[in-house]
Short mmCIF file of the C-alpha atoms (twelve columns), coordinates in Angstrom:
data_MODEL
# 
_entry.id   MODEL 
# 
loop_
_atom_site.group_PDB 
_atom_site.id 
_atom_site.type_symbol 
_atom_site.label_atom_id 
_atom_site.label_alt_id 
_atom_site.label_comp_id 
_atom_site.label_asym_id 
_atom_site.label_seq_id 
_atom_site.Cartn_x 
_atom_site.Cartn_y 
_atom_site.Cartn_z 
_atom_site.pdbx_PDB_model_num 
ATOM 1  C CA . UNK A 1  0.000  0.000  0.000   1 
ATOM 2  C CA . UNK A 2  2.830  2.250  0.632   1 
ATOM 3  C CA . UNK A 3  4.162  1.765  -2.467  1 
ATOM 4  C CA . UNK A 4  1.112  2.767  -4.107  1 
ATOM 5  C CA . UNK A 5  1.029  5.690  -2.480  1 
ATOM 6  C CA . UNK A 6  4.982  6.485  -3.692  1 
ATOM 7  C CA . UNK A 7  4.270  5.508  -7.282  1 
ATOM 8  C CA . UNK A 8  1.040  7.924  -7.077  1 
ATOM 9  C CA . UNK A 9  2.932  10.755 -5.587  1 
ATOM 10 C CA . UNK A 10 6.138  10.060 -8.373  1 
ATOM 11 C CA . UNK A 11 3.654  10.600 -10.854 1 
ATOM 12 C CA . UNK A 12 1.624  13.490 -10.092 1 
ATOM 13 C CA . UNK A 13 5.022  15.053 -9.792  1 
ATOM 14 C CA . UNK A 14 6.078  14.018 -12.763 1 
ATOM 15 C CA . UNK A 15 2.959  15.424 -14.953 1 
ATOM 16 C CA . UNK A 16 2.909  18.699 -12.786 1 
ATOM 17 C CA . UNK A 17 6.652  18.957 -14.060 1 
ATOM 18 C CA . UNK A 18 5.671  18.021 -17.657 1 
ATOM 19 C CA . UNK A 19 2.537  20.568 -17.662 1 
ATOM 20 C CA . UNK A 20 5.013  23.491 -16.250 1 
ATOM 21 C CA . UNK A 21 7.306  22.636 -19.253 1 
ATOM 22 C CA . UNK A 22 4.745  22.387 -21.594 1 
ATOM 23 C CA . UNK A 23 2.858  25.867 -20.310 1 
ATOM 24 C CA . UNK A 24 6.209  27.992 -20.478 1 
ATOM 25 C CA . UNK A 25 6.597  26.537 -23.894 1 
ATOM 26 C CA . UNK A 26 3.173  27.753 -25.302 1 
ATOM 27 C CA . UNK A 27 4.264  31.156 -22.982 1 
ATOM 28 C CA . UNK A 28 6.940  31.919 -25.017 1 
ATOM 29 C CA . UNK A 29 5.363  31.087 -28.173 1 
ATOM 30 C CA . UNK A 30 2.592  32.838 -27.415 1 
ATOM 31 C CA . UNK A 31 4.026  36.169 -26.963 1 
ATOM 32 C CA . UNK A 32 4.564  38.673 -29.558 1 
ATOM 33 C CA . UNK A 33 7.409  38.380 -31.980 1 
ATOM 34 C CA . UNK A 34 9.589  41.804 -31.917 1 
ATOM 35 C CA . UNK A 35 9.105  44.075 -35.160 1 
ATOM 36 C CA . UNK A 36 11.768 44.086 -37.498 1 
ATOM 37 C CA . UNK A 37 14.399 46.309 -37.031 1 
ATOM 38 C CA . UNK A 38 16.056 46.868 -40.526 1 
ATOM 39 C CA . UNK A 39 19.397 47.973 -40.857 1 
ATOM 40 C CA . UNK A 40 21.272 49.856 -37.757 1 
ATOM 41 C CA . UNK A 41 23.744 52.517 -38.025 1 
ATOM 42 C CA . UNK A 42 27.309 51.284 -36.652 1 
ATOM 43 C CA . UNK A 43 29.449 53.785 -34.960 1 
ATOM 44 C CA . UNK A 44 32.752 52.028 -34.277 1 
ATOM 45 C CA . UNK A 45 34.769 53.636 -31.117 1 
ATOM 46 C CA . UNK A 46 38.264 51.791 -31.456 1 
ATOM 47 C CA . UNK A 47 39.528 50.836 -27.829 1 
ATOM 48 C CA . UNK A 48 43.340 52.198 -26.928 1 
ATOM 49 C CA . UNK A 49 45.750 49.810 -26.126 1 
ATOM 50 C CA . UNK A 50 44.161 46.938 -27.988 1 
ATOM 51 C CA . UNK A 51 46.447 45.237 -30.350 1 
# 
């Protein structure tokens, strides 16, 4: 009976850890995908004393 109980507990953990995977998955996918940005100007300020 007390193994039961263990192998009952083992996997209610295990699909509450599946079903928080699976919801931060859909989370991410979910939310909205950043504009696109184009080309960037590039200001390059060369650093003394490398090379």
């Amino acid at each position: 009976m007390a193994d039961e109980s263990l192998l009952k507990k083992i996997k209610t953990w295990v699909k509450t850890v599946l079903g928080g995977m699976g919801n931060a998955v859909v989370s991410e996918k979910s939310k909205k995908v950043p504009p696109e940005i184009g080309n960037q100007p590039y200001k390059d300020t060369p650093k003394k004393g490398v090379l």
